[in-house]
C-alpha positions as CSV (number, residue, x, y, z in Angstrom):
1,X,1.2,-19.9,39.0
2,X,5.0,-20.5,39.1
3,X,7.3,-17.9,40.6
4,X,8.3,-16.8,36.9
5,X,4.9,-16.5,35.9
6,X,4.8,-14.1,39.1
7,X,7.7,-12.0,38.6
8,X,6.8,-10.9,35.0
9,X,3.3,-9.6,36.4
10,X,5.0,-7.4,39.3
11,X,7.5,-5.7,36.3
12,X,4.8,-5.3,34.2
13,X,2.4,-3.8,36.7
14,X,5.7,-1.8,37.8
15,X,5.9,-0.2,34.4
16,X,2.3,0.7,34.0
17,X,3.0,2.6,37.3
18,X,5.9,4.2,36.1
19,X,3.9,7.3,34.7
20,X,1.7,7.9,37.6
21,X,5.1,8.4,40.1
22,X,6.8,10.7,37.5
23,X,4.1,12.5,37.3
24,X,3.3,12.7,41.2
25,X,7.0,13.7,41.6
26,X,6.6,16.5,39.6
27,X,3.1,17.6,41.7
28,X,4.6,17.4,44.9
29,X,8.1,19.7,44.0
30,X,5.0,22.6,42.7
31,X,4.4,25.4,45.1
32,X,0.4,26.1,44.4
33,X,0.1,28.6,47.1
34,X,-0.5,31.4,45.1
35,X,-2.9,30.3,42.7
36,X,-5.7,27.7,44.5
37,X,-7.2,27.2,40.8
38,X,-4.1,25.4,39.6
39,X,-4.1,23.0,42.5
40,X,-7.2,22.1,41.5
41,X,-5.9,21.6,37.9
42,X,-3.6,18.8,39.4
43,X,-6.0,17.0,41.3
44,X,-7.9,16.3,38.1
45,X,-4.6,15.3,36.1
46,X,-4.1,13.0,39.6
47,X,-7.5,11.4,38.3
48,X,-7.2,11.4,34.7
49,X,-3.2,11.0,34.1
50,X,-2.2,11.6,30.3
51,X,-0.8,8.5,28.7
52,X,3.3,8.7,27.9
53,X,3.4,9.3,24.4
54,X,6.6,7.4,23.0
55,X,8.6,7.4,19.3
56,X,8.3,4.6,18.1
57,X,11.3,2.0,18.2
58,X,11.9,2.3,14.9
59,X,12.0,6.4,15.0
60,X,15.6,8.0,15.7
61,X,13.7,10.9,17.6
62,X,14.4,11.4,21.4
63,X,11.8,11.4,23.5
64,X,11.7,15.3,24.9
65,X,11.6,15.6,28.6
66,X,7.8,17.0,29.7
67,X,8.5,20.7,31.2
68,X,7.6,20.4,34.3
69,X,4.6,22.6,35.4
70,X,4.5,26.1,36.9
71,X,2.5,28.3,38.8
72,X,0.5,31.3,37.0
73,X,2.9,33.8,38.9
74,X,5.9,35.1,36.7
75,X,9.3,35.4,38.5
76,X,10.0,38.9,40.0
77,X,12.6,41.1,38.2
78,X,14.4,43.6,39.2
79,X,16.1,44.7,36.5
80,X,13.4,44.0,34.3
81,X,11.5,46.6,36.7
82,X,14.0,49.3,36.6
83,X,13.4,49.2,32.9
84,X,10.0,49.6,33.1
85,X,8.2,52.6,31.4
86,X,7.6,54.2,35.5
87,X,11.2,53.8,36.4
88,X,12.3,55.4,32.8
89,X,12.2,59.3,34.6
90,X,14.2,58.1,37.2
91,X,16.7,56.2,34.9
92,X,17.3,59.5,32.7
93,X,17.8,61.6,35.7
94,X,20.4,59.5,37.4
95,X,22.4,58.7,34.3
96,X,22.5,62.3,32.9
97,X,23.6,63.2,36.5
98,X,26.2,60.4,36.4
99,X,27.4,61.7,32.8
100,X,27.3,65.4,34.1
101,X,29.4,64.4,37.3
102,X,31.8,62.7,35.0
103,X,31.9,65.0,32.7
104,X,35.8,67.1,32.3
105,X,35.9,70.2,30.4
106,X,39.2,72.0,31.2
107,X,38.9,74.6,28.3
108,X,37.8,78.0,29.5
109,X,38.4,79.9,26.2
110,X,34.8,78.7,25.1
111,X,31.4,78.4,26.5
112,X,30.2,74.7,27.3
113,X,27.1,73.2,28.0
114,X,26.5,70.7,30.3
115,X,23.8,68.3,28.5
116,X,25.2,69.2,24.9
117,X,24.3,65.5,24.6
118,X,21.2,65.1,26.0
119,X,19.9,68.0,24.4
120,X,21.0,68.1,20.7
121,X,18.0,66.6,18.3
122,X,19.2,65.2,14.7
123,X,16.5,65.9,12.7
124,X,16.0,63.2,9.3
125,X,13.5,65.3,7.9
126,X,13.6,68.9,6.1
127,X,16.2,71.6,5.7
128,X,17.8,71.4,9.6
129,X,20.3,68.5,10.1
130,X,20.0,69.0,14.0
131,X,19.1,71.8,16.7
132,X,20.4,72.0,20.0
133,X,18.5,73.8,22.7
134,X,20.3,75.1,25.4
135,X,20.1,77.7,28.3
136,X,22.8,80.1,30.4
137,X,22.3,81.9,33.6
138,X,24.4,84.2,35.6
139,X,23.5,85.4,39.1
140,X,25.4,87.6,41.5
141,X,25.4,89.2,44.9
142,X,26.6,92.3,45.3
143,X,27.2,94.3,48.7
144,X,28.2,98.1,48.2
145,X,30.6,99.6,51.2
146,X,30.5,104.1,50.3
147,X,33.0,105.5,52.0
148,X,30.5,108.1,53.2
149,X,26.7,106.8,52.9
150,X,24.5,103.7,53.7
151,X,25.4,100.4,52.5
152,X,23.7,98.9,49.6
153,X,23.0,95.3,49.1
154,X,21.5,93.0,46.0
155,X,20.8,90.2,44.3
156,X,20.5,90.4,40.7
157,X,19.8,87.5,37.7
158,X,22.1,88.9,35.8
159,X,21.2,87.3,33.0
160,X,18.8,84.0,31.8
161,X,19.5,83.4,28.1
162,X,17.4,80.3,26.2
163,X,19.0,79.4,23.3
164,X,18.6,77.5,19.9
165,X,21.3,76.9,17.5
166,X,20.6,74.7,14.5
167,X,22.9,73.2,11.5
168,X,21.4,72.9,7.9
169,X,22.0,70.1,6.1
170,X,24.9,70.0,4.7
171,X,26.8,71.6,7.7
172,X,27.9,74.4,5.6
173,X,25.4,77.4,7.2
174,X,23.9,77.1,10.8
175,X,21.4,79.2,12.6
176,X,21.0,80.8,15.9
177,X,17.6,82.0,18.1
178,X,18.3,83.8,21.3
179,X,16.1,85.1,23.7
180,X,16.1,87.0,26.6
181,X,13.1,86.9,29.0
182,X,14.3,89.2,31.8
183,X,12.6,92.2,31.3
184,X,15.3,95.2,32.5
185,X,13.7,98.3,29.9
186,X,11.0,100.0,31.7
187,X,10.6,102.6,28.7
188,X,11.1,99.7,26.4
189,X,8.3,97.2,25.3
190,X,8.9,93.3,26.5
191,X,9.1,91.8,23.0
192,X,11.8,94.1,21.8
193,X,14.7,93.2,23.9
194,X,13.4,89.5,23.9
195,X,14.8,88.6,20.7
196,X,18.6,89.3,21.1
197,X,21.0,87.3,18.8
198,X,18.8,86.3,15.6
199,X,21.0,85.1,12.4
200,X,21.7,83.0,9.6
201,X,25.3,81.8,8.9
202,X,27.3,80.7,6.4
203,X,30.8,79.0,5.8
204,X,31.2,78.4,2.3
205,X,34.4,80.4,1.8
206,X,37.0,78.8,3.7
207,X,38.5,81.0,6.7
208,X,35.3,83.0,6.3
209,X,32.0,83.1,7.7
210,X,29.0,85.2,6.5
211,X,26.3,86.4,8.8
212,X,23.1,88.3,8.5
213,X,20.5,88.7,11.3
214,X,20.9,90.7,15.1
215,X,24.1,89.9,16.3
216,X,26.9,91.8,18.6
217,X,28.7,93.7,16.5
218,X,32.8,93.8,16.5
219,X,33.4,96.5,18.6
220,X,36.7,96.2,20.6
221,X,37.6,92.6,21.8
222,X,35.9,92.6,25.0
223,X,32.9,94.5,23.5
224,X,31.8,91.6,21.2
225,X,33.0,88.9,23.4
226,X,30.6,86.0,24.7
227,X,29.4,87.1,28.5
228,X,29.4,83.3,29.0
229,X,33.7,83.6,28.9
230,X,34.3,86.9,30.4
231,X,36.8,87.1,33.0
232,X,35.0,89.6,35.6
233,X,31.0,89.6,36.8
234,X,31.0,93.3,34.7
235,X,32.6,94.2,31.3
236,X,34.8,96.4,31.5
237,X,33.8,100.5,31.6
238,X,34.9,101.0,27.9
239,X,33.1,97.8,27.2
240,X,29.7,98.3,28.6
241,X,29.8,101.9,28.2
242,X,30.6,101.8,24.2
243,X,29.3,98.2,23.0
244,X,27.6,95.5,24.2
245,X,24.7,96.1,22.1
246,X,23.0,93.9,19.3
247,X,22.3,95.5,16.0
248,X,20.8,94.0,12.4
249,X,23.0,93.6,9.9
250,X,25.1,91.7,7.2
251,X,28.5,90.9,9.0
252,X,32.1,89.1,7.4
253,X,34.2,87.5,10.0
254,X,37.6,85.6,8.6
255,X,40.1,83.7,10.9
256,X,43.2,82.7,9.2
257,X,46.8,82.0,11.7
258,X,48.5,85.6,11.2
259,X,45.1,87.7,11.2
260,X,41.5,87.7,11.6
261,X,39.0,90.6,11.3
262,X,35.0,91.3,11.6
263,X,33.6,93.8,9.2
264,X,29.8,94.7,9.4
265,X,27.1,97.1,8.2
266,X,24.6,97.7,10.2
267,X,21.4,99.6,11.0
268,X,22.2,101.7,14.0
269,X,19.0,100.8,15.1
270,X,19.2,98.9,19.0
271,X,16.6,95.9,19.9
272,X,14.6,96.7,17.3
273,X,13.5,100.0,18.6
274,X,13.0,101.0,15.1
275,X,13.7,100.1,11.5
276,X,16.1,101.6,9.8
277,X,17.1,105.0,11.7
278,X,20.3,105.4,10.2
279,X,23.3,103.6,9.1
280,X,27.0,101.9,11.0
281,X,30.0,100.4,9.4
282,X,32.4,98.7,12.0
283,X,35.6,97.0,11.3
284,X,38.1,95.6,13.4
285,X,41.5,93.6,12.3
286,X,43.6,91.5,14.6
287,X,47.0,90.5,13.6
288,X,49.0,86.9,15.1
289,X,52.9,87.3,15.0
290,X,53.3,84.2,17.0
291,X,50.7,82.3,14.9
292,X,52.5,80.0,13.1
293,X,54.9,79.0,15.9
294,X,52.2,76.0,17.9
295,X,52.1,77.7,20.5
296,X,55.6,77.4,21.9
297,X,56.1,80.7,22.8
298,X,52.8,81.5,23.7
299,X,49.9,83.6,21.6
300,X,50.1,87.1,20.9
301,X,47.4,89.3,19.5
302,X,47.2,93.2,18.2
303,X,44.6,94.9,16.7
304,X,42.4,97.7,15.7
305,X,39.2,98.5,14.5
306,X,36.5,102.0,14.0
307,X,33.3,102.5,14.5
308,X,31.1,105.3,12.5
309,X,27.8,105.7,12.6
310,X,24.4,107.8,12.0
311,X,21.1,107.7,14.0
312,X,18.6,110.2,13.8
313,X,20.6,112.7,12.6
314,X,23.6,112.3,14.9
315,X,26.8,111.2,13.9
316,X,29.0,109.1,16.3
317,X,33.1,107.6,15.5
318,X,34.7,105.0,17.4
319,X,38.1,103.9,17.7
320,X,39.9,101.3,19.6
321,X,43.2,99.6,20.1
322,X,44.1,96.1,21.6
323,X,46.7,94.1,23.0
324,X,46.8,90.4,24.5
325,X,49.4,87.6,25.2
326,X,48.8,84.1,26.5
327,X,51.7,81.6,27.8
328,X,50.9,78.6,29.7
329,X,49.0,79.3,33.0
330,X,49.5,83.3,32.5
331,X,47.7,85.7,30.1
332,X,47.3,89.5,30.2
333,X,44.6,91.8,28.0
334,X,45.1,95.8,27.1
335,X,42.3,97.6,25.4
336,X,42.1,101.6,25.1
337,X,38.6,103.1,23.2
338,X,38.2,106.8,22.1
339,X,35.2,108.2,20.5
340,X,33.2,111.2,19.8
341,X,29.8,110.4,20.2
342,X,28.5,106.4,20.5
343,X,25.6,104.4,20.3
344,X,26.6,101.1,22.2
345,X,25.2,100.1,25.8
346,X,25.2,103.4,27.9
347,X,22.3,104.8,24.5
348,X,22.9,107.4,21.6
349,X,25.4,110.7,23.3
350,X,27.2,113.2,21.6
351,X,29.7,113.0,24.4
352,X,32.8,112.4,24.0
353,X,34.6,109.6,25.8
354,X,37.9,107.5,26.1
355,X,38.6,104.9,28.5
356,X,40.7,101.8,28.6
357,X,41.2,98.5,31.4
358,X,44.6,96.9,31.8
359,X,44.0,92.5,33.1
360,X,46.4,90.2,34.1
361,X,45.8,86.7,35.4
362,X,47.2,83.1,36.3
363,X,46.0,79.6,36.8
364,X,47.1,78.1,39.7
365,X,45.5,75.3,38.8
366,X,43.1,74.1,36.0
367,X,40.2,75.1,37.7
368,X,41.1,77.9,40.2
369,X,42.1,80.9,38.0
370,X,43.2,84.5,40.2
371,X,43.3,87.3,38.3
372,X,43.5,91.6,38.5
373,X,41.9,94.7,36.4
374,X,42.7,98.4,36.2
375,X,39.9,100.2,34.6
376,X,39.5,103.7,33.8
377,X,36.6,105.8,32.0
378,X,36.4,109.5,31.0
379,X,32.4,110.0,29.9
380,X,33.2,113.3,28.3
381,X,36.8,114.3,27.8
382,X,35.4,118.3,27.7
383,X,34.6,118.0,32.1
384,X,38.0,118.3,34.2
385,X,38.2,116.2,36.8
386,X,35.1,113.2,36.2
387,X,37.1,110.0,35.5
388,X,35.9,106.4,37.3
389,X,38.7,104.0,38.0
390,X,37.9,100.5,39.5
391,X,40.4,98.0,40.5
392,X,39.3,94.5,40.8
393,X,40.7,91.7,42.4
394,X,38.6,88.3,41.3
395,X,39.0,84.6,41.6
396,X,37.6,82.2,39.5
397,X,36.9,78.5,40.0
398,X,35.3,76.6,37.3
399,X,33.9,73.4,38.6
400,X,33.0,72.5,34.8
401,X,35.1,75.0,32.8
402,X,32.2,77.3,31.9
403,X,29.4,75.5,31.8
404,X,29.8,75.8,35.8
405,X,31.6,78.7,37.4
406,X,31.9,80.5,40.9
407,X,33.4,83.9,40.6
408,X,34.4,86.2,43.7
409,X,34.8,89.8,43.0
410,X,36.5,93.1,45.1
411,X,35.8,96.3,43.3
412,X,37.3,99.5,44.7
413,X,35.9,102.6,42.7
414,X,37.4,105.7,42.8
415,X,35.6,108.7,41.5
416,X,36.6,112.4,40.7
417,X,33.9,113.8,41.5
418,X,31.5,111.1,43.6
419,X,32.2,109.4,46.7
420,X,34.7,106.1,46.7
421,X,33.2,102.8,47.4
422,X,33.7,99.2,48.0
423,X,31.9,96.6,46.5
424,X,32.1,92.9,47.0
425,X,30.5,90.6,44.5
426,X,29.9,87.1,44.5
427,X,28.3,85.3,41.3
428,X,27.9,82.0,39.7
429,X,27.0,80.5,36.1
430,X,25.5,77.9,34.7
431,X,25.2,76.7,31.3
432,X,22.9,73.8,30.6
C-alpha cells in the first residue's frame, strides 16, 4: 500500500471518529452528581452513539448545533422564589409598608387613610362602582391632678370606628356604613349605638349635596365636625354638651365660594332609641368674604345657624354663632351656643345653657402644630355661680397628617362650685 493510499485511510477513519469526541466532549463538561440515573443515560449513548444527521449539500439549511445535555435539576432562583405564591404575604406586607413609609400627606384640614390604595375595591359588576373599607382609632391617656383629692389615672379607646364608603356607578351618589363596636351605653342595647353614620348621598345639583340616612347633624361648626380633624383630644364644652349626636333624617348641604349652609329635618330620635318620638329642623349658614380672593389674604368664615326641636313632649331651641380666620401657618376659631333646652350629647334637659371656646394656633412646622383653647360652659343659666372653664395648652405632631397623629394635652379646669384640677392627656390616632 503506497503512503497515499495510507493517508486517505487515517482522514477517513479520523472523520468517522469525529462524532464520538464531540460527543465525549460534551459528557465530560456534565455534572451528573445529582442525578445517578442520567449518568447512566450517557454510558449507554457512550455505547450506542446517534449518527450526525447532516443537510444535504444541495439544502441551504444550517446544520443546528445539538444543545448540549443537562442534568434533571432546574437552576435555583431567587427572584423567581420571592415570587412564589409562600413569599406573596411577605411581598404585600413589605411593599405596603415601603408605600406607607413613603407616603406625604401634609394636609390636616381632612382625614386620610393610610392604605386608601390598598384597600379601595372597583367593583365591574352591579350598581357600586367601588367601596373602600377603612378603619380610625383614637386612644388617650389621661392623668387627673384635683387640687384637693386623689389622683385619677386612665387609659381610654376613645374611639374604634370601621368604616365603608362606596361610589355608585356613575359617581354622582355615594354611600357610607359606619360602625362603632365600643360599647360605652350601659342602659343602652349594643346594636343601637353600633350603627352610627348610615346614608345615601347624592350630587346631582351642582354645589349641592343631598343626604338621607343617620348622620351628624349641622349644629355649630365644631359640633358636626369630623373627630378624625379636631384640634383637641375633647370637643369643646358647647360641643359635646349640645351636639355630637347622630340623628335620621333628609339633610341639604351646598358649598359655593361666598357661603355654604346645612339644612336638615330630622327625627329627634338618638341611636335609634326609638322611631319617630318627635320632630328637629336645624340650619346653619356660613358666609366667605375673603372667598373669591385665592387665598392671598387668608380665609375668613362667619356664620349662624338654630336648632328647634320636640321629643316626647319637650321642646328644646338652639342657637349659635361662629367665627374663624386662617393665614398661612396661623388660624384662630370663635364659637358661642345658647339654648333653652337640648337634645345633643349630654341627653334630652330642659335646662338652659350657653357656653362658648375661643382657639388659636400655629404651625411651626408642617408637622408640629402648638395651639391654645379657652372654654367656658354655663349648664343652666337660672344657678349663680356653676360655670366650668378649661384652658388647654396642646401640641400636635402629625407624622402622616391625620391618618397618624400624636397629640399632648394640659387641661386646667376651673369650677364655681367643684374643686380645680389638672389633667394631662396624651393620645394618638390612626387611620388605616
Amino acid at each position: 500500500m503506497d503512503v497515499v493510499k495510507k493517508i486517505k485511510l487515517i482522514l477517513l477513519f479520523i472523520f468517522l471518529l469525529n462524532p464520538l469526541c464531540a460527543k465525549s466532549q460534551e459528557i465530560i463538561t456534565l455534572n451528573t452528581d445529582f442525578e445517578p440515573a442520567l449518568a447512566q443515560k450517557i454510558r449507554q449513548e457512550e455505547q450506542n452513539p446517534l449518527p450526525l444527521i447532516t443537510a444535504p449539500k444541495d439544502s441551504k439549511e444550517v446544520q443546528t448545533p445539538q444543545e448540549p445535555l443537562r442534568s434533571g435539576l432546574a437552576d435555583y432562583d431567587p427572584m423567581q422564589e420571592a415570587a412564589s405564591d409562600k413569599f406573596f404575604l411577605y411581598n404585600v406586607i413589605s411593599k405596603t409598608a415601603k408605600d406607607v413609609y413613603n407616603l406625604q400627606i401634609e394636609r390636616t384640614d381632612i382625614p386620610s387613610a393610610l392604605l386608601k390604595d390598598q384597600l379601595t375595591f372597583n367593583i365591574e359588576k352591579g350598581p357600586v362602582e367601588n367601596i373602600h373599607i377603612w378603619t380610625a382609632l383614637q386612644s388617650n391617656f389621661s392623668t387627673t391632678v384635683p387640687e384637693r383629692g386623689d389622683t385619677d389615672s386612665k387609659f381610654d379607646m376613645g374611639l374604634i370606628n370601621i368604616l365603608i364608603d362606596g361610589k355608585f356607578k356613575g359617581g354622582k351618589e355615594n354611600f357610607r356604613i359606619m360602625l362603632d363596636p365600643t360599647h360605652r351605653h350601659s342602659h343602652m342595647p349594643f346594636m343601637q349605638p353600633f350603627f352610627q353614620d348610615l346614608y345615601i348621598e347624592t350630587h346631582r345639583i351642582p354645589h349641592t349635596s343631598v343626604l338621607v340616612g343617620n348622620s351628624r347633624p349641622g349644629v355649630g361648626i365644631e359640633g358636626a365636625q369630623s373627630p378624625y380633624t379636631l384640634a383637641f383630644i375633647n370637643r369643646s364644652q358647647i360641643s359635646r354638651n349640645l351636639a355630637n349626636i347622630r340623628k335620621f333624617g333628609v339633610r341639604v348641604r351646598g358649598d359655593y365660594s361666598l357661603m355654604d349652609y346645612d339644612v336638615g329635618m330630622y327625627s329627634s330620635s338618638t341611636n335609634f332609641t326609638s322611631f319617630f318620638p318627635g320632630h328637629e329642623f336645624d340650619a346653619w349658614m356660613n358666609v366667605k368674604p375673603l372667598g373669591k380672593t385665592d387665598g392671598r389674604y387668608g380665609k375668613l368664615v362667619t356664620g349662624a345657624g338654630i336648632q328647634s326641636g320636640e321629643k316626647h313632649g319637650m321642646s328644646y331651641y338652639l342657637t349659635g354663632a361662629y367665627a374663624g380666620y386662617e393665614y398661612k401657618k396661623f388660624w384662630t376659631k370663635f364659637e358661642y351656643a345658647r339654648a333653652n333646652g337640648s337634645n345633643g350629647g349630654s341627653g334630652l334637659t330642659d335646662k338652659r345653657s350657653q357656653g362658648l371656646f375661643w382657639t388659636v394656633a400655629y404651625h411651626l412646622t408642617k408637622k408640629i402644630e402648638i395651639l391654645a383653647r379657652y372654654d367656658q360652659f354655663d349648664p343652666d343659666r337660672t344657678i349663680a355661680n356653676n360655670n366650668q372653664r378649661e384652658y388647654t395648652l396642646g401640641t400636635n405632631y402629625y407624622v402622616k397628617g391625620q391618618a397618624l397623629k400624636l397629640i399632648f394635652n394640659y387641661i386646667y379646669c376651673q369650677n364655681d362650685n367643684k374643686v380645680d384640677s389638672h389633667r394631662l392627656m396624651v393620645g394618638t390616632q390612626l387611620i388605616l
